[in-house]
C-alpha positions in Angstrom: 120.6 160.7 121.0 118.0 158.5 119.0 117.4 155.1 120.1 118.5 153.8 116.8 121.7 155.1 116.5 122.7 153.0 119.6 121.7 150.2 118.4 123.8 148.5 116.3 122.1 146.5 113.8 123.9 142.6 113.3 123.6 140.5 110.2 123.7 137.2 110.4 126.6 136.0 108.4 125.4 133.7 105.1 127.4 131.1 103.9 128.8 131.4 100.3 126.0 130.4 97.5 127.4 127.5 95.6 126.3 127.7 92.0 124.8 124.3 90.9 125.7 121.6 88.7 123.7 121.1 86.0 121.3 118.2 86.6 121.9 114.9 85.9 120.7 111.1 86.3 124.4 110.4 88.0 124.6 111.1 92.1 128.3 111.7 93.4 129.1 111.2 97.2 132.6 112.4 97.7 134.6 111.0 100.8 138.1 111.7 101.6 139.1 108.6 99.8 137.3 107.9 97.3 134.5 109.1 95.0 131.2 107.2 94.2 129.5 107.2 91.2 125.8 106.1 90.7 123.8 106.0 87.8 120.7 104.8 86.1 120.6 104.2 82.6 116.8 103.4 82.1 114.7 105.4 79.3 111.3 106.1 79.1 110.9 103.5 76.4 111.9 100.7 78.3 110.1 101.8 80.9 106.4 102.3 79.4 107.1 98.7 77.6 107.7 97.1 81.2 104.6 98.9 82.2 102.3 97.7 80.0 103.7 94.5 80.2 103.2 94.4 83.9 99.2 95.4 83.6 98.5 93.1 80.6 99.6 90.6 83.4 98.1 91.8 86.2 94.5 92.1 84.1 94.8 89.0 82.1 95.7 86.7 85.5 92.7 88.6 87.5 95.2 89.8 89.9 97.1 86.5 90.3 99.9 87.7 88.0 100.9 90.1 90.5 104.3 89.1 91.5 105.5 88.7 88.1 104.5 91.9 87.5 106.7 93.2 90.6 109.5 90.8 89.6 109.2 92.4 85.8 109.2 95.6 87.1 111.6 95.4 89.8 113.9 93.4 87.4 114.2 96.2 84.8 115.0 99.2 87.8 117.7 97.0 89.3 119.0 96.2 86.0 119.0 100.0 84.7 121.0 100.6 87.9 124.9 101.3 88.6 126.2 101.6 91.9 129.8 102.5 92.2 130.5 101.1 88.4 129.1 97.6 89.3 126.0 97.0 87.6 122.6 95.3 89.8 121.2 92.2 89.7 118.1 90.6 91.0 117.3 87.5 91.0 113.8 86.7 92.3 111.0 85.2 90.5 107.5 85.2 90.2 107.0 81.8 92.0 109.4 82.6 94.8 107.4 86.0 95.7 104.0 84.3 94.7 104.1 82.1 98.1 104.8 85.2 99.9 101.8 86.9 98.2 99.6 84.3 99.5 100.8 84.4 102.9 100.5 87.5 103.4 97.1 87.6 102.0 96.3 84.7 104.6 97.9 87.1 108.0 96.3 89.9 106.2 92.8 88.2 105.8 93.6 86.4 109.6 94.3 89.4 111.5 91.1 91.6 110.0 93.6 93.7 107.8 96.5 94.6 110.9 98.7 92.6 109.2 97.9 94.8 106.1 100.2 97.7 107.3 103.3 95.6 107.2 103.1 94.4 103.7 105.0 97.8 102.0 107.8 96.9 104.3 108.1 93.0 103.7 107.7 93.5 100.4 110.7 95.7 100.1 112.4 93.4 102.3 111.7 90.6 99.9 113.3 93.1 97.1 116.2 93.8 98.5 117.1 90.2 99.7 117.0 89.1 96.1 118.5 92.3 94.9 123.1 91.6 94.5 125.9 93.7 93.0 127.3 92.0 89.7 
């Protein structure tokens, strides 16, 4: 007999193919519970005003403008955003994140640029702190 008739080939077994949902800017997260909705509502409009906003700053103020720029910027994402039908708030400011900024410049400058590598995170840790549910 041929070797390949004794062997009997095995298919791994697939799982069904779920046809997708048509894409949206909405994100469900079903538990057994309850259902989540989240949404963003933001438009490119509003979006490429807050941009050039944000640069006209940041140019005009040499660079000193900076946190306001965030704060604009961060300001319209948060309040484009619904979590679970509760709308976002933030509610930093330019001068609140503007002592940070110098700080951190200061550790940055202090520790020859180590200090540098943390700045992503303790920025978004400054974000979030001021960032609430309505």
């Amino acid at each position: 007999m041929p070797a390949s008739k004794n062997k009997e080939e095995y298919v791994t077994p697939q799982p069904p193919v779920r046809e997708e949902e048509p894409s949206t800017s909405s994100n469900r997260v079903e538990t057994s519970n309850y259902t989540y909705l989240s949404t963003f509502t933001g438009h490119i409009s509003g979006y490429i005003g807050v941009a050039i906003v944000s640069w006209i700053i940041i140019v005009f103020t040499l660079g000193l403008g900076y946190p306001w720029a965030i704060c604009l910027t961060q300001n319209w994402y948060v309040k484009n955003t619904v979590i679970d039908g509760k709308r976002l708030t933030f509610d930093g400011n330019g001068w609140q994140l503007f002592g940070n900024y110098i700080k951190w410049i200061f550790l940055t400058i202090f520790t020859f640029g180590i200090y540098g590598l943390w700045l992503p995170i303790k920025l978004q840790q400054w974000l979030v702190k001021h960032t609430h549910v309505a």
